[in-house]
Residue frames as a rotation matrix with the C-alpha (Angstrom) as fourth column:
UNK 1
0.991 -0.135 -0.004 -37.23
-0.095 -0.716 0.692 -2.44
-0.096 -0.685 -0.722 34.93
UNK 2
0.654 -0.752 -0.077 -33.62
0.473 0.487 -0.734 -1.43
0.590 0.444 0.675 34.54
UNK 3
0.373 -0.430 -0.822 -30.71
0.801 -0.298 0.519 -1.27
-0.468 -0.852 0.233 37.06
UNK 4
0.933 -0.359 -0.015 -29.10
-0.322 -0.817 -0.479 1.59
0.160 0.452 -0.878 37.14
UNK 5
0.704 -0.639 -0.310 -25.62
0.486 0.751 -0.447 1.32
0.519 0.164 0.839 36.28
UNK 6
0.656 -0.304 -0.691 -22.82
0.392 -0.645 0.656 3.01
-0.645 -0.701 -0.304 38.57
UNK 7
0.862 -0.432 0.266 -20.89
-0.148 -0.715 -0.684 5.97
0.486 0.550 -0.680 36.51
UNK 8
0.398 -0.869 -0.296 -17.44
0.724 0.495 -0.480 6.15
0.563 -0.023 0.826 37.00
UNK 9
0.967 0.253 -0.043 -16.66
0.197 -0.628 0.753 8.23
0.163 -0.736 -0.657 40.49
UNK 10
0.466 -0.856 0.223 -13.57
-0.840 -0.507 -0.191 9.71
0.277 -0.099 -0.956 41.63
UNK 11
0.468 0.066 0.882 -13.01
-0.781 0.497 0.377 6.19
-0.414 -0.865 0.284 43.82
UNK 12
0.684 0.151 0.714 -13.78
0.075 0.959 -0.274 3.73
-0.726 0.241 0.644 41.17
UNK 13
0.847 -0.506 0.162 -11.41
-0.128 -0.489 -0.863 6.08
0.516 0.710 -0.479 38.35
UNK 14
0.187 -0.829 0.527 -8.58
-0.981 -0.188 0.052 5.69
0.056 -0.527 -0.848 40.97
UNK 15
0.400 0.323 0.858 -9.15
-0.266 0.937 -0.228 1.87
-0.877 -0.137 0.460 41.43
UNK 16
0.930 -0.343 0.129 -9.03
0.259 0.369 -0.893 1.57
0.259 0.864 0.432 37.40
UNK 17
0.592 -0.802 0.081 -5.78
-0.571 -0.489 -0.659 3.72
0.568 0.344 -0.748 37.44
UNK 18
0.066 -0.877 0.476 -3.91
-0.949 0.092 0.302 1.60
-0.309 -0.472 -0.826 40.31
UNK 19
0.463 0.085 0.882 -5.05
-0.040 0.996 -0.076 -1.74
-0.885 0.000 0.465 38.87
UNK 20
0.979 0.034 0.201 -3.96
0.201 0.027 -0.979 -0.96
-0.039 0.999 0.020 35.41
UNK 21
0.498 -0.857 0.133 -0.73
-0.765 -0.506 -0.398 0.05
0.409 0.096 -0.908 36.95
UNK 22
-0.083 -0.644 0.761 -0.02
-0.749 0.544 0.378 -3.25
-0.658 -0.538 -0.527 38.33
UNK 23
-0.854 -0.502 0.137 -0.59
-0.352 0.751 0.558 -5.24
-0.383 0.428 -0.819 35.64
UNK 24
-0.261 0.785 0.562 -4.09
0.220 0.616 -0.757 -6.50
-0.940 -0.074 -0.334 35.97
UNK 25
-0.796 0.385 0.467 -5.83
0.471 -0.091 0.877 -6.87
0.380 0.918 -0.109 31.99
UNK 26
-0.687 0.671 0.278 -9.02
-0.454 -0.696 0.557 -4.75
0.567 0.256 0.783 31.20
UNK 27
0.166 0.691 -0.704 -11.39
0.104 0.697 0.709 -8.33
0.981 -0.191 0.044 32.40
UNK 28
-0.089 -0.051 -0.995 -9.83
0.826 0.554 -0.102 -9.05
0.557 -0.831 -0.007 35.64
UNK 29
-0.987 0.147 0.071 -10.10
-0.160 -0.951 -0.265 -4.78
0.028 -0.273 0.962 36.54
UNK 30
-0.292 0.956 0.018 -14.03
-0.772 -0.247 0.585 -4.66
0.564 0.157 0.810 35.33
UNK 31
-0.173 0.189 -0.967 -14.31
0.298 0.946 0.131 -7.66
0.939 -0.265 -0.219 37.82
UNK 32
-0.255 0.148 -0.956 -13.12
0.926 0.321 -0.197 -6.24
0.277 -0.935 -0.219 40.26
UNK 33
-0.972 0.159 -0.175 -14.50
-0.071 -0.903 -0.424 -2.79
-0.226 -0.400 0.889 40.34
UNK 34
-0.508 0.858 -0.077 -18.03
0.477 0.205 -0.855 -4.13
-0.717 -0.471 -0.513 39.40
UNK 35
0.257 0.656 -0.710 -20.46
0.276 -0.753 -0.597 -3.12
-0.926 -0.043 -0.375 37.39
UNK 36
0.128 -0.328 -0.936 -18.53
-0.701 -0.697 0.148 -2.41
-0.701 0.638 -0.319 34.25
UNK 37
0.780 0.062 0.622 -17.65
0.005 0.994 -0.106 -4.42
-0.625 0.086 0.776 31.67
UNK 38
-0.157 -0.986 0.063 -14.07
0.664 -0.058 0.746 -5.31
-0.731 0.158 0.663 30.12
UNK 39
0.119 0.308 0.944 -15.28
0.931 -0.365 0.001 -2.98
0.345 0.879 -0.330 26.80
UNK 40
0.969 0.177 0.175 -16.12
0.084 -0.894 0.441 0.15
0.234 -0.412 -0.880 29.61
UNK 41
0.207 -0.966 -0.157 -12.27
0.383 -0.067 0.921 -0.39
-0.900 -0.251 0.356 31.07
UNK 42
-0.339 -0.542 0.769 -10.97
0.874 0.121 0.471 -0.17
-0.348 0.832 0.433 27.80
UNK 43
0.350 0.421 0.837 -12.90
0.626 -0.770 0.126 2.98
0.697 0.480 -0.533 26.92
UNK 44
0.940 0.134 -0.314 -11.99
0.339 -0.486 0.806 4.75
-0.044 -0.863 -0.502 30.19
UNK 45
0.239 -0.957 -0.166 -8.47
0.470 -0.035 0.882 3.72
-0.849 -0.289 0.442 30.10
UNK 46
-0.333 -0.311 0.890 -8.20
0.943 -0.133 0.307 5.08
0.023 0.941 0.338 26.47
UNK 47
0.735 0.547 0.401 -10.14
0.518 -0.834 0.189 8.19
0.438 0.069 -0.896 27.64
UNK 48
0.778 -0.564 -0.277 -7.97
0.109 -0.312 0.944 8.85
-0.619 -0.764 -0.182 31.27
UNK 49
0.431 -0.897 -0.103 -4.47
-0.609 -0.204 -0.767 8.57
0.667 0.393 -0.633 28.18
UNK 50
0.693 -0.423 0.584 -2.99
-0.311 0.555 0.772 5.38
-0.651 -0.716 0.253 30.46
UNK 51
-0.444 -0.708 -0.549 0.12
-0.864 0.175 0.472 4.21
-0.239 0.684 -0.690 29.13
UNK 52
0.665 0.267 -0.697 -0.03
-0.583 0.770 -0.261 0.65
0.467 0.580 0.667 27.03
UNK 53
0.168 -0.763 0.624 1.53
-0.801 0.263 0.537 -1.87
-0.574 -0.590 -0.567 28.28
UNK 54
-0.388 -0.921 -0.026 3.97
-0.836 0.340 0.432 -4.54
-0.389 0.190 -0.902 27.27
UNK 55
0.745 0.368 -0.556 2.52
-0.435 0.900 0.014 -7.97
0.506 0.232 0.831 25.35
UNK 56
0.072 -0.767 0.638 4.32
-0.679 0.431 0.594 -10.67
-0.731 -0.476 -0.490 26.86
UNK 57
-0.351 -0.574 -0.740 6.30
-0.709 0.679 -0.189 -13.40
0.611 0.459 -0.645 24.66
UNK 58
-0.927 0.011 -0.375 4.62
0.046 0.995 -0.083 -16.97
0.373 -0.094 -0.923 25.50
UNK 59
-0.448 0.841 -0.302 2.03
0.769 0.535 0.349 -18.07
0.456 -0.076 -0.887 27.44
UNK 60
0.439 0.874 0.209 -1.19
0.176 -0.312 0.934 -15.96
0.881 -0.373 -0.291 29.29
UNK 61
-0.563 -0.398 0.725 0.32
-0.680 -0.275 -0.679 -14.20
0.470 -0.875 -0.116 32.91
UNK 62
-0.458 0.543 0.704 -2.19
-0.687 0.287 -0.668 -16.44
-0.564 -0.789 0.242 34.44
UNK 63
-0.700 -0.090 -0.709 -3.58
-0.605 0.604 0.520 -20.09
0.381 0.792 -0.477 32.99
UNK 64
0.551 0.824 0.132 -6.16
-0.831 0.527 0.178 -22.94
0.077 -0.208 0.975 33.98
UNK 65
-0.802 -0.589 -0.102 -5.22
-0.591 0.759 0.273 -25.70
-0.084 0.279 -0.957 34.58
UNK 66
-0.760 0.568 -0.315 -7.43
-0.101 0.375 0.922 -28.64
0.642 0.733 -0.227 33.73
UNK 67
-0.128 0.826 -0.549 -9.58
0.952 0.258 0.166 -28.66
0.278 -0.501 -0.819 37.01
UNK 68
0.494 0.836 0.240 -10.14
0.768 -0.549 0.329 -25.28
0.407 0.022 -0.913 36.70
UNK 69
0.312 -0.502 -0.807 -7.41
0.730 -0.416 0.541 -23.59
-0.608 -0.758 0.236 39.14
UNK 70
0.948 -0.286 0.138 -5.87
-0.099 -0.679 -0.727 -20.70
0.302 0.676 -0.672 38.16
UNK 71
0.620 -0.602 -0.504 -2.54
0.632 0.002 0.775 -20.59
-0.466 -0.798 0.382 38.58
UNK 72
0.622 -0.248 -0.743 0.11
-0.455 -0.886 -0.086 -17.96
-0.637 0.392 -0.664 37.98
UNK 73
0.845 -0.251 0.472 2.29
0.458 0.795 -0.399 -18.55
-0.275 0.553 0.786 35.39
UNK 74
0.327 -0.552 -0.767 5.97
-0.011 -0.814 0.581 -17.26
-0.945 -0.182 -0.272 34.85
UNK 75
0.726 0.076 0.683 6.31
0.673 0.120 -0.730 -15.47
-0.138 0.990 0.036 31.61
UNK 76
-0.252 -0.942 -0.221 8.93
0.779 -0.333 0.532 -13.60
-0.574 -0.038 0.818 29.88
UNK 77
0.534 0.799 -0.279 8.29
0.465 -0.552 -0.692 -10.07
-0.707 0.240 -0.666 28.63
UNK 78
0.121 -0.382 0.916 9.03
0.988 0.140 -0.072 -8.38
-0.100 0.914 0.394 25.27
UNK 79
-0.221 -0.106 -0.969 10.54
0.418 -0.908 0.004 -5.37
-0.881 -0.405 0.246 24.65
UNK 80
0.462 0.339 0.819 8.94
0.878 -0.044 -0.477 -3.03
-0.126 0.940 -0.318 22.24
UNK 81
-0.562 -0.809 -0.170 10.46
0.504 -0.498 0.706 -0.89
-0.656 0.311 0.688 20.33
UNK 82
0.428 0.432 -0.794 9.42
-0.529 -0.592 -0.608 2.37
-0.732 0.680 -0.024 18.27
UNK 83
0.387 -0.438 0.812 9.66
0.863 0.483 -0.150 1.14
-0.327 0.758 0.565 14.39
UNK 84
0.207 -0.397 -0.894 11.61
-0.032 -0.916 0.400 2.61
-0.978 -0.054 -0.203 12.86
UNK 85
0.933 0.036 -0.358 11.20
-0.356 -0.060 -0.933 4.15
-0.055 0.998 -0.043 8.76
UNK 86
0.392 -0.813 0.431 14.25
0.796 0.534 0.285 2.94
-0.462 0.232 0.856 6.85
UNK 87
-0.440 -0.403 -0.803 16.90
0.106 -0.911 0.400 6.06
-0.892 0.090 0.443 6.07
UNK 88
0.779 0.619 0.103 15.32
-0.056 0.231 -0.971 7.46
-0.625 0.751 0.214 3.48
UNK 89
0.325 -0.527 0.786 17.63
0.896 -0.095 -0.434 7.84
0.303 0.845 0.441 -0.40
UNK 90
-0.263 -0.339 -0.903 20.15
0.250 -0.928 0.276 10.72
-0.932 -0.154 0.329 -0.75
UNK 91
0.821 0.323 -0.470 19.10
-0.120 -0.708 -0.696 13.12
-0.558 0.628 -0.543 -3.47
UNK 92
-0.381 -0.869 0.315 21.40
0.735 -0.078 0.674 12.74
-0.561 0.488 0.669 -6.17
UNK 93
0.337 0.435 -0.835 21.29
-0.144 -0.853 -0.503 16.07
-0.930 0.290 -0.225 -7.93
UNK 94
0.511 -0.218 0.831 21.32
0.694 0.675 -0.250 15.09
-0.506 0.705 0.496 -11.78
UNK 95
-0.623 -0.620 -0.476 23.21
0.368 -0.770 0.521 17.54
-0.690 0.149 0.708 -14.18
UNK 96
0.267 0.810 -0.522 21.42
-0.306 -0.443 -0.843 18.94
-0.914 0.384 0.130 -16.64
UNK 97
0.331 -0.354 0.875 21.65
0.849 0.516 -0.112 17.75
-0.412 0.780 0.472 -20.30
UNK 98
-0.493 -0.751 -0.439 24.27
0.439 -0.650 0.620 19.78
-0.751 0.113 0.650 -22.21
UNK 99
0.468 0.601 -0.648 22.76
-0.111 -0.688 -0.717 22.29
-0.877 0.407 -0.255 -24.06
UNK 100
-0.188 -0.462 0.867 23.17
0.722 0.533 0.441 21.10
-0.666 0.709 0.233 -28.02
UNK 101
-0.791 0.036 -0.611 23.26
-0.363 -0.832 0.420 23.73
-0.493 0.554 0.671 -30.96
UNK 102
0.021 0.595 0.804 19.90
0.886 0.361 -0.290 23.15
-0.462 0.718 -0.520 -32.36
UNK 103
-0.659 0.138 0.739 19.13
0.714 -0.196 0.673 24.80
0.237 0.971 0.031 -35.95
UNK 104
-0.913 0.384 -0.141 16.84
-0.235 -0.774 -0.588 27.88
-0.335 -0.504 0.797 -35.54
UNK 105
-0.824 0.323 0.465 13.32
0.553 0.636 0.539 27.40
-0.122 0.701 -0.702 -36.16
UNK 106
-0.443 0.627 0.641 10.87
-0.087 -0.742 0.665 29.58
0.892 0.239 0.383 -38.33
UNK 107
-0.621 0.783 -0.036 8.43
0.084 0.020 -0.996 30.51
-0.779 -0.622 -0.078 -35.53
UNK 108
0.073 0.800 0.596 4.70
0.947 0.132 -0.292 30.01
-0.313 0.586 -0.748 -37.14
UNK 109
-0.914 -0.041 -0.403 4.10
0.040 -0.999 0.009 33.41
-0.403 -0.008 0.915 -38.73
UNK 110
-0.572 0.745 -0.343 1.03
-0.150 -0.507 -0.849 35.30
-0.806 -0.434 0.402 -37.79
UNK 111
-0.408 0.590 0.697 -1.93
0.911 0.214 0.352 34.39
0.058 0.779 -0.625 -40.58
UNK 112
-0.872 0.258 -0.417 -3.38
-0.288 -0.958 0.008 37.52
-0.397 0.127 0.909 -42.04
UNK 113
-0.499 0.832 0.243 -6.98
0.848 0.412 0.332 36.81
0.176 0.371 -0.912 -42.85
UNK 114
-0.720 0.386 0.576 -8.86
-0.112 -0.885 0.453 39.33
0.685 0.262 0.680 -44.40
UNK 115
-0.959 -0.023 0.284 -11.68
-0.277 -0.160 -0.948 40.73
0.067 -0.987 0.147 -41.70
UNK 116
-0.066 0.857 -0.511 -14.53
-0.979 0.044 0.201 39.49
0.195 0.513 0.836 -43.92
UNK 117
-0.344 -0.639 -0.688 -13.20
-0.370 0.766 -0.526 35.87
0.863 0.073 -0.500 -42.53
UNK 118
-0.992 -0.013 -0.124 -13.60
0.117 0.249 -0.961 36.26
0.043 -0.968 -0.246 -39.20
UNK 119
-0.146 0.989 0.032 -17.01
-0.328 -0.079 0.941 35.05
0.933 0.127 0.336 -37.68
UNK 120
-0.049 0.421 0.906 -19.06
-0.997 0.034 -0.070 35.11
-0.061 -0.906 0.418 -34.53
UNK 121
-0.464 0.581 0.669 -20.70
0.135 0.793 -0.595 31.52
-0.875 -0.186 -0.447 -32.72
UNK 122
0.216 0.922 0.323 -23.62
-0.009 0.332 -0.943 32.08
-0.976 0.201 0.080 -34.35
UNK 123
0.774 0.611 -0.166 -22.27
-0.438 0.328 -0.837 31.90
-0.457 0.720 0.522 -37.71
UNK 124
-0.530 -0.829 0.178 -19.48
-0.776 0.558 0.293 29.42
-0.342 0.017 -0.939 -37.47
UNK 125
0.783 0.588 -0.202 -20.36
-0.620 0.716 -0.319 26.03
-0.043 0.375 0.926 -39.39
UNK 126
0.714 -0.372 0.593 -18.75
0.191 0.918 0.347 22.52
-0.674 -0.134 0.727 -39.59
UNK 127
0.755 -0.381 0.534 -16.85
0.630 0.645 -0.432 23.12
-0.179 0.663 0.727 -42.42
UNK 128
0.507 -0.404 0.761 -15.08
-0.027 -0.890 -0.455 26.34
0.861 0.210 -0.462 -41.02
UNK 129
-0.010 -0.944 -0.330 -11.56
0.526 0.276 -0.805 26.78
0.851 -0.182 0.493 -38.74
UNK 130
0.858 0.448 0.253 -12.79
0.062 -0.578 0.814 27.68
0.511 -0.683 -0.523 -35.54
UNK 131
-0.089 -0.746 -0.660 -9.63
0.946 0.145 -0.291 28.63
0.313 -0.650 0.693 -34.38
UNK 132
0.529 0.749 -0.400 -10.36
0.845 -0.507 0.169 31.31
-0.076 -0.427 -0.901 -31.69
UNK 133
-0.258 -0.825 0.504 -9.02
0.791 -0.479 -0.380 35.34
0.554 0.301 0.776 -32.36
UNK 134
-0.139 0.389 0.911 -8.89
-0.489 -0.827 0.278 37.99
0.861 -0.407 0.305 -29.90
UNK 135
-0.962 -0.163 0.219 -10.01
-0.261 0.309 -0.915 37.93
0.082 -0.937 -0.340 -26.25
UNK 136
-0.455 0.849 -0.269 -13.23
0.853 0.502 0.145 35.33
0.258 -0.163 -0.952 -25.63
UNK 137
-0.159 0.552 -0.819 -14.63
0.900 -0.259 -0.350 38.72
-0.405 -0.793 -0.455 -23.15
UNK 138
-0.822 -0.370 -0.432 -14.28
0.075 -0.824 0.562 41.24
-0.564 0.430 0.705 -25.87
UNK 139
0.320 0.873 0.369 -17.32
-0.051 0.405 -0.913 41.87
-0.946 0.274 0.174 -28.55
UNK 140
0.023 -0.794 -0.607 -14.51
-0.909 -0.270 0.319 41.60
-0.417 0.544 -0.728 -31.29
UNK 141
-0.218 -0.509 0.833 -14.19
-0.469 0.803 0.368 38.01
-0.856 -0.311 -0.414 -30.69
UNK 142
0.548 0.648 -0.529 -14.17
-0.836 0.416 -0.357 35.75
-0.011 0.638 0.770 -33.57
UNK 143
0.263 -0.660 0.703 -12.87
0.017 0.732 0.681 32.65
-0.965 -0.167 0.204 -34.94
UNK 144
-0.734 -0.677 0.048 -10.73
-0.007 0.078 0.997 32.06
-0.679 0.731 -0.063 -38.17
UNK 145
0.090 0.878 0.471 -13.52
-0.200 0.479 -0.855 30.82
-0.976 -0.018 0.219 -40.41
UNK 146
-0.300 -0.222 -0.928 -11.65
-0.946 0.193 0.260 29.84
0.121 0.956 -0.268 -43.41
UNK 147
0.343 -0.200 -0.918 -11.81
-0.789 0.469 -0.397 26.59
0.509 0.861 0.003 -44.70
UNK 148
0.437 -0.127 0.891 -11.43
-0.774 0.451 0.444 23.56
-0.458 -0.884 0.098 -42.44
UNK 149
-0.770 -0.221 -0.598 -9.15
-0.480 0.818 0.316 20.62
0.419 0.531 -0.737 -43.60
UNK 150
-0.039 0.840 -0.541 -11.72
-0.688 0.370 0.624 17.76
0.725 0.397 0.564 -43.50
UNK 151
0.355 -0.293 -0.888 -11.93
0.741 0.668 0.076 15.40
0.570 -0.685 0.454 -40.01
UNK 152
-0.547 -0.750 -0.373 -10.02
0.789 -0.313 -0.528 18.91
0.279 -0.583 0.763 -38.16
UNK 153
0.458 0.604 -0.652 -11.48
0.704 -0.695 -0.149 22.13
-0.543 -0.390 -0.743 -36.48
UNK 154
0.159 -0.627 -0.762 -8.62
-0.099 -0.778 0.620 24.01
-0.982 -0.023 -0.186 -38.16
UNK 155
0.775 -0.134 -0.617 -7.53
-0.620 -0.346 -0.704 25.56
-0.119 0.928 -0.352 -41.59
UNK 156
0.697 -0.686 -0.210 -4.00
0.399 0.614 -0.682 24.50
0.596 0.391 0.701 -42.84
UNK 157
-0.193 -0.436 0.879 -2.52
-0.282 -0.834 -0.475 27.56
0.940 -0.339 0.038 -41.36
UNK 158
0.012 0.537 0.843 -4.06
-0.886 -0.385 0.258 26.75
0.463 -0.750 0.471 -38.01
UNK 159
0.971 0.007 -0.239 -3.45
0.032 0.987 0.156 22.99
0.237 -0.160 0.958 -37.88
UNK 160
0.336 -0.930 -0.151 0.08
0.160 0.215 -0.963 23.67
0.928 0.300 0.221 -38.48
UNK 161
-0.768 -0.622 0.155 0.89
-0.123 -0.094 -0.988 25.13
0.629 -0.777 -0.004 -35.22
UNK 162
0.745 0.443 0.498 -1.82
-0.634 0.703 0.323 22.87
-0.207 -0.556 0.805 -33.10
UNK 163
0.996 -0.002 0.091 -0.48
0.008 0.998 -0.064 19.92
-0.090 0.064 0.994 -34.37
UNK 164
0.094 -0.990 -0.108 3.52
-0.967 -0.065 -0.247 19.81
0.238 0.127 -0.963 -33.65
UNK 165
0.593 -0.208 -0.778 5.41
-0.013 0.964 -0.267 16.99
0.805 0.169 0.569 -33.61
UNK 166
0.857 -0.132 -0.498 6.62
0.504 0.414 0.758 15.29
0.106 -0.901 0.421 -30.45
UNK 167
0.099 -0.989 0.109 10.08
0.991 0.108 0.080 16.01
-0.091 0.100 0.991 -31.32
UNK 168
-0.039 0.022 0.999 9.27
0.500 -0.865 0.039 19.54
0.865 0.501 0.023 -32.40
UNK 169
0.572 0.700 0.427 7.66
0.147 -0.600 0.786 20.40
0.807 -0.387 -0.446 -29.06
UNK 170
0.814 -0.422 -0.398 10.37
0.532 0.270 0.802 19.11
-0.232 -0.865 0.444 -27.00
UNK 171
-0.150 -0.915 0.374 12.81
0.910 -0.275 -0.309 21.15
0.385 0.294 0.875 -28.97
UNK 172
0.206 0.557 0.805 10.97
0.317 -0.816 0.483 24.25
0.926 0.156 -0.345 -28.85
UNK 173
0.881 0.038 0.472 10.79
-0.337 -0.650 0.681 24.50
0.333 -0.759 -0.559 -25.50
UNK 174
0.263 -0.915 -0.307 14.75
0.883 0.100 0.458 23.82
-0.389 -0.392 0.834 -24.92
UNK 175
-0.495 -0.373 0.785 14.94
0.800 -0.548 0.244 26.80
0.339 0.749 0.569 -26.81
UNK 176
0.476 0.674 0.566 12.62
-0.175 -0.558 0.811 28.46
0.862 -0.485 -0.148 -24.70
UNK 177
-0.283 -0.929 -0.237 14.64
-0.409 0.340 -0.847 27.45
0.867 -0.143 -0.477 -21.64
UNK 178
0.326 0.504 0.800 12.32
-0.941 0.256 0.222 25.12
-0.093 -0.825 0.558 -20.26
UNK 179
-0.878 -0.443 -0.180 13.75
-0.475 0.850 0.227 21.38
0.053 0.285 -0.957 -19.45
Protein backbone atom coordinates (compact mmCIF):
# COMPACT_ATOMS: atom_id res chain seq x y z
CA UNK A 1 0.00 0.00 0.00
CA UNK A 2 1.29 3.41 -0.97
CA UNK A 3 1.01 6.84 0.76
CA UNK A 4 -0.10 9.27 -1.16
CA UNK A 5 2.24 11.98 -1.58
CA UNK A 6 1.07 15.75 -1.09
CA UNK A 7 1.36 17.81 -4.61
CA UNK A 8 2.56 21.08 -4.37
CA UNK A 9 -0.53 23.60 -3.29
CA UNK A 10 -0.72 27.19 -3.48
CA UNK A 11 0.44 27.20 0.54
CA UNK A 12 3.26 24.83 0.33
CA UNK A 13 4.61 26.81 -3.33
CA UNK A 14 4.58 30.02 -1.15
CA UNK A 15 6.47 28.35 1.82
CA UNK A 16 9.18 27.06 -0.88
CA UNK A 17 9.32 30.68 -2.33
CA UNK A 18 9.78 32.53 1.22
CA UNK A 19 12.25 29.92 2.49
CA UNK A 20 14.39 30.03 -0.54
CA UNK A 21 14.32 33.73 -0.12
CA UNK A 22 15.91 33.67 3.16
CA UNK A 23 18.55 31.63 2.59
CA UNK A 24 17.51 28.21 3.69
CA UNK A 25 19.37 25.27 1.06
CA UNK A 26 17.00 22.91 -0.98
CA UNK A 27 17.43 19.99 2.36
CA UNK A 28 16.64 22.17 5.19
CA UNK A 29 13.24 23.67 2.89
CA UNK A 30 12.05 19.86 1.92
CA UNK A 31 12.31 19.39 5.79
CA UNK A 32 10.47 21.71 6.57
CA UNK A 33 7.59 21.69 4.23
CA UNK A 34 7.35 17.81 4.48
CA UNK A 35 6.80 15.37 2.32
CA UNK A 36 9.18 16.30 -0.43
CA UNK A 37 12.45 15.56 -0.91
CA UNK A 38 15.65 17.92 -1.40
CA UNK A 39 15.62 16.58 -5.41
CA UNK A 40 11.52 17.80 -5.55
CA UNK A 41 12.78 21.49 -4.10
CA UNK A 42 15.25 21.66 -6.62
CA UNK A 43 12.88 20.75 -9.43
CA UNK A 44 10.18 23.21 -8.30
CA UNK A 45 12.55 25.94 -7.63
CA UNK A 46 14.03 25.47 -11.20
CA UNK A 47 10.43 25.20 -12.51
CA UNK A 48 8.80 28.51 -10.34
CA UNK A 49 12.52 30.51 -12.36
CA UNK A 50 13.84 31.46 -8.51
CA UNK A 51 16.86 33.38 -8.64
CA UNK A 52 20.34 31.36 -7.70
CA UNK A 53 21.91 32.27 -5.04
CA UNK A 54 25.37 33.19 -3.91
CA UNK A 55 28.05 30.12 -2.93
CA UNK A 56 29.69 31.27 0.04
CA UNK A 57 33.70 31.38 0.35
CA UNK A 58 34.67 28.94 3.42
CA UNK A 59 32.96 26.91 5.56
CA UNK A 60 28.97 25.38 5.43
CA UNK A 61 26.35 28.49 6.84
CA UNK A 62 25.66 26.00 9.48
CA UNK A 63 28.21 23.05 10.95
CA UNK A 64 28.20 20.12 13.62
CA UNK A 65 30.04 20.20 15.97
CA UNK A 66 31.39 16.97 17.39
CA UNK A 67 28.38 16.13 19.76
CA UNK A 68 26.17 16.69 17.19
CA UNK A 69 24.87 20.46 17.80
CA UNK A 70 24.36 22.49 15.10
CA UNK A 71 25.60 25.60 15.33
CA UNK A 72 25.54 28.65 13.09
CA UNK A 73 28.52 29.53 11.64
CA UNK A 74 29.76 33.05 10.38
CA UNK A 75 30.77 32.92 6.80
CA UNK A 76 31.87 35.32 4.26
CA UNK A 77 30.09 35.55 0.92
CA UNK A 78 31.42 35.70 -2.67
CA UNK A 79 30.59 37.86 -5.20
CA UNK A 80 29.82 36.47 -8.57
CA UNK A 81 30.35 37.93 -11.42
CA UNK A 82 29.05 37.46 -15.17
CA UNK A 83 32.33 36.00 -17.12
CA UNK A 84 33.24 37.73 -19.23
CA UNK A 85 34.59 36.57 -23.25
CA UNK A 86 37.95 38.23 -23.78
CA UNK A 87 37.69 41.38 -26.50
CA UNK A 88 37.64 39.63 -29.34
CA UNK A 89 40.86 40.55 -32.39
CA UNK A 90 40.43 43.64 -34.63
CA UNK A 91 40.07 42.66 -38.26
CA UNK A 92 43.05 43.69 -39.94
CA UNK A 93 41.96 44.16 -43.51
CA UNK A 94 44.95 42.62 -45.61
CA UNK A 95 45.75 44.34 -49.04
CA UNK A 96 45.53 42.45 -51.78
CA UNK A 97 48.63 41.07 -53.60
CA UNK A 98 49.74 43.46 -56.38
CA UNK A 99 48.57 42.38 -59.46
CA UNK A 100 51.94 41.07 -61.49
CA UNK A 101 52.11 41.09 -65.43
CA UNK A 102 51.76 37.48 -66.06
CA UNK A 103 52.55 36.20 -69.79
CA UNK A 104 49.27 35.37 -71.63
CA UNK A 105 48.29 31.89 -71.76
CA UNK A 106 47.09 29.77 -74.85
CA UNK A 107 43.63 28.84 -73.48
CA UNK A 108 43.19 24.86 -74.31
CA UNK A 109 41.72 24.97 -77.81
CA UNK A 110 38.49 23.21 -78.46
CA UNK A 111 39.40 19.39 -79.85
CA UNK A 112 37.62 18.71 -83.08
CA UNK A 113 36.87 15.02 -83.19
CA UNK A 114 35.34 13.73 -86.05
CA UNK A 115 31.47 12.59 -85.09
CA UNK A 116 32.28 8.94 -85.85
CA UNK A 117 34.35 9.32 -82.33
CA UNK A 118 31.88 10.17 -80.20
CA UNK A 119 30.12 7.24 -78.28
CA UNK A 120 27.18 6.47 -76.05
CA UNK A 121 27.59 4.37 -72.27
CA UNK A 122 26.86 1.47 -73.84
CA UNK A 123 29.67 1.51 -76.14
CA UNK A 124 32.41 3.20 -74.24
CA UNK A 125 35.33 0.64 -73.28
CA UNK A 126 38.43 0.80 -70.99
CA UNK A 127 40.68 1.78 -73.44
CA UNK A 128 38.61 4.89 -74.65
CA UNK A 129 38.59 8.89 -73.30
CA UNK A 130 35.48 9.13 -71.61
CA UNK A 131 35.64 12.63 -71.43
CA UNK A 132 31.95 13.76 -71.34
CA UNK A 133 30.43 16.10 -74.60
CA UNK A 134 27.29 17.92 -74.66
CA UNK A 135 24.57 18.09 -71.99
CA UNK A 136 24.33 14.56 -69.76
CA UNK A 137 20.00 15.28 -70.32
CA UNK A 138 20.23 15.57 -74.03
CA UNK A 139 20.05 12.24 -76.41
CA UNK A 140 23.21 13.74 -78.19
CA UNK A 141 25.28 13.00 -75.27
CA UNK A 142 28.49 11.31 -75.78
CA UNK A 143 31.91 10.96 -74.62
CA UNK A 144 35.27 11.60 -76.54
CA UNK A 145 36.12 8.00 -77.30
CA UNK A 146 39.45 8.34 -78.78
CA UNK A 147 42.24 6.68 -77.47
CA UNK A 148 42.96 6.70 -73.73
CA UNK A 149 46.61 7.34 -72.53
CA UNK A 150 47.16 4.13 -70.49
CA UNK A 151 46.43 4.27 -66.34
CA UNK A 152 43.96 7.74 -67.43
CA UNK A 153 40.20 8.10 -68.44
CA UNK A 154 41.37 10.72 -70.95
CA UNK A 155 43.00 11.10 -74.50
CA UNK A 156 46.09 13.45 -74.65
CA UNK A 157 43.93 16.29 -75.69
CA UNK A 158 41.68 15.73 -72.72
CA UNK A 159 44.28 15.02 -70.02
CA UNK A 160 45.87 18.18 -70.91
CA UNK A 161 43.33 20.45 -69.56
CA UNK A 162 42.20 17.97 -66.48
CA UNK A 163 45.47 17.73 -65.35
CA UNK A 164 46.99 21.46 -64.74
CA UNK A 165 49.64 22.18 -62.75
CA UNK A 166 49.35 23.68 -59.28
CA UNK A 167 51.05 26.70 -60.40
CA UNK A 168 49.09 26.84 -63.62
CA UNK A 169 45.74 26.79 -61.82
CA UNK A 170 46.57 29.41 -59.42
CA UNK A 171 47.63 31.63 -62.25
CA UNK A 172 44.72 31.10 -64.32
CA UNK A 173 42.43 32.11 -62.07
CA UNK A 174 44.36 35.56 -61.17
CA UNK A 175 43.71 36.13 -64.59
CA UNK A 176 40.28 35.34 -64.23
CA UNK A 177 40.00 37.76 -61.31
CA UNK A 178 39.54 35.36 -58.72
CA UNK A 179 42.09 35.60 -55.54
Amino acid sequence: MTEAVPSWTDERVELLRRLWDDGLSASQIALQIGGVSRNAVIGKVHRLGLAGRVKPIGPAAQGRRKDGAIVEIEMETAIVEEPTLPEPPAIVAHRPAPDFPLPPTPAPEPVALAVSERVTIMDLRDSMCRWPMGDPTSPEFRFCGARAITGLPYCTQHAQVAYQPAAERKRDRRVAGFR
